[in-house]
C-alpha positions as CSV (number, residue, x, y, z in Angstrom):
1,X,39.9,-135.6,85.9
2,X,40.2,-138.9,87.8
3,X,42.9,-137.1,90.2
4,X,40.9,-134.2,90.9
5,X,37.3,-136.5,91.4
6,X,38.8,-138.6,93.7
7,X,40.4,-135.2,96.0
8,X,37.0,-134.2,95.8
9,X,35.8,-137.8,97.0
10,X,38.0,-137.8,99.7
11,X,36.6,-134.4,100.6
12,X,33.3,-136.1,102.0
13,X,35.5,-137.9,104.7
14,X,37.8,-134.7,105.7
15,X,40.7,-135.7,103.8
16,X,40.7,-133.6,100.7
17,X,44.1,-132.5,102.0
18,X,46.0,-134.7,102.4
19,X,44.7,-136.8,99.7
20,X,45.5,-133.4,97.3
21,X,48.8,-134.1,98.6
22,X,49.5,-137.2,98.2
23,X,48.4,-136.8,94.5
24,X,51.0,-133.9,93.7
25,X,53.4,-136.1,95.7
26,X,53.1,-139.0,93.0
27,X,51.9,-136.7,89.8
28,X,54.9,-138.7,87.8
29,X,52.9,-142.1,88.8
30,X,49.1,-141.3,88.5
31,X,46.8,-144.0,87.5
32,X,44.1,-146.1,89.0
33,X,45.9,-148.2,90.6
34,X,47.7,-145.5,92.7
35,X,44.7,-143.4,93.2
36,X,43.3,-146.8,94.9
37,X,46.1,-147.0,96.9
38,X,45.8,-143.0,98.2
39,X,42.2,-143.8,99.2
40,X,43.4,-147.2,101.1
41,X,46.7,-145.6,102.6
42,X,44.1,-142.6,103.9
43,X,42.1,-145.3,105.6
44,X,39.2,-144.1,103.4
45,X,35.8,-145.9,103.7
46,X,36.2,-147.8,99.8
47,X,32.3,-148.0,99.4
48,X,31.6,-144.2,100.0
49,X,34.7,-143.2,98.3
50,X,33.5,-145.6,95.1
51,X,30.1,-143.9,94.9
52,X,31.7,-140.4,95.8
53,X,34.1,-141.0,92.8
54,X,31.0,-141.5,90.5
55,X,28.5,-138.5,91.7
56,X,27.6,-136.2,89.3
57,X,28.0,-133.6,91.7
58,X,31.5,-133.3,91.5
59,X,32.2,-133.7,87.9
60,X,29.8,-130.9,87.6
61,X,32.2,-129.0,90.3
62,X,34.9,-130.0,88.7
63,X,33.6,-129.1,85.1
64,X,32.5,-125.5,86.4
65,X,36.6,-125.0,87.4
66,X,37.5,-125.7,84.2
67,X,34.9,-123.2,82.5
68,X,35.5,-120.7,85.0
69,X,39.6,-121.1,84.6
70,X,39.4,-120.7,81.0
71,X,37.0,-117.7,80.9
72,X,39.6,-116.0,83.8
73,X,42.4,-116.4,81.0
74,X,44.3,-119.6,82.7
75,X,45.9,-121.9,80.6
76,X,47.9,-123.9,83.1
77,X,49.1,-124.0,86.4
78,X,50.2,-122.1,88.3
79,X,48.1,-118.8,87.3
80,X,48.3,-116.2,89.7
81,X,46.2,-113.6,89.5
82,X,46.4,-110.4,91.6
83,X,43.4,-108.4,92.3
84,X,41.6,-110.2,89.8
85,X,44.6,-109.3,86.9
86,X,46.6,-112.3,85.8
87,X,50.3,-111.8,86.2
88,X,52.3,-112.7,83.6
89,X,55.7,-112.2,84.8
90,X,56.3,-114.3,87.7
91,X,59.6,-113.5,88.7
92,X,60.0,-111.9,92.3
93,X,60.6,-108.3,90.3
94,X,57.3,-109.0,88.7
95,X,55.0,-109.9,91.8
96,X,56.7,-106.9,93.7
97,X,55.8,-104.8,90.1
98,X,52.6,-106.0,90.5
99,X,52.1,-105.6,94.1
100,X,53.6,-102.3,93.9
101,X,50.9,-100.8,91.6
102,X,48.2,-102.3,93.4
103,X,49.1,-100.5,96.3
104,X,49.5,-97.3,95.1
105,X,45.8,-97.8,93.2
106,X,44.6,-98.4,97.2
107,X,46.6,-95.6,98.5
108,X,45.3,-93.0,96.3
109,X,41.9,-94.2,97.0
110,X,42.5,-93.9,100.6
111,X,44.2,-90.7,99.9
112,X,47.0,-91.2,101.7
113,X,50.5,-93.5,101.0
114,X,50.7,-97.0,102.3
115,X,54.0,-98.5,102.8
């Protein structure tokens, strides 16, 4: 939660990416401590990033993720979903499967094949 409040802090001052990167880059090592030192090595303004990190607003964002995840059928990371169906096998025969049948749903709509 603390990880994904302060991305969303350092959204405010354009660095959601790379601070998002940073975190996946040290998810062995997260604590306080390192998410203090994300913000500093970002050169992140520490007094909007401290009230950022306690507004409402984005727990409530963050919050509505977790609701919406859950009630999509995810149950960790990564999910990936194609056309809205979750794929469960997520080997490269399975996304081309997938893929595949999509496709061929779009081609006979279209009423004719798409390759």
């Amino acid at each position: 939660m603390k990880a994904s409040t302060a991305a969303l802090a350092a959204e405010s001052q354009g660095k959601f990416w790379k601070f998002h990167d940073l975190l996946f880059k040290n998810y062995n090592k997260l604590n306080d401590q390192k998410i203090r030192e994300i913000a500093l090595e970002l050169g992140l303004d520490q007094t909007e990033f401290k009230i950022k990190m306690k507004d409402p607003k984005i727990t409530a964002i963050i919050r509505q993720d977790v609701r919406d995840g859950a009630q999509a059928g995810v149950r960790g990371t990564p999910t990936i979903f194609i056309n809205g169906r979750r794929l469960n096998d997520r080997s490269l025969k399975g996304f081309k499967a997938a893929i595949d049948k999509e496709l061929k749903k779009l081609s006979k709509k279209a009423g004719k094949p798409i390759s």
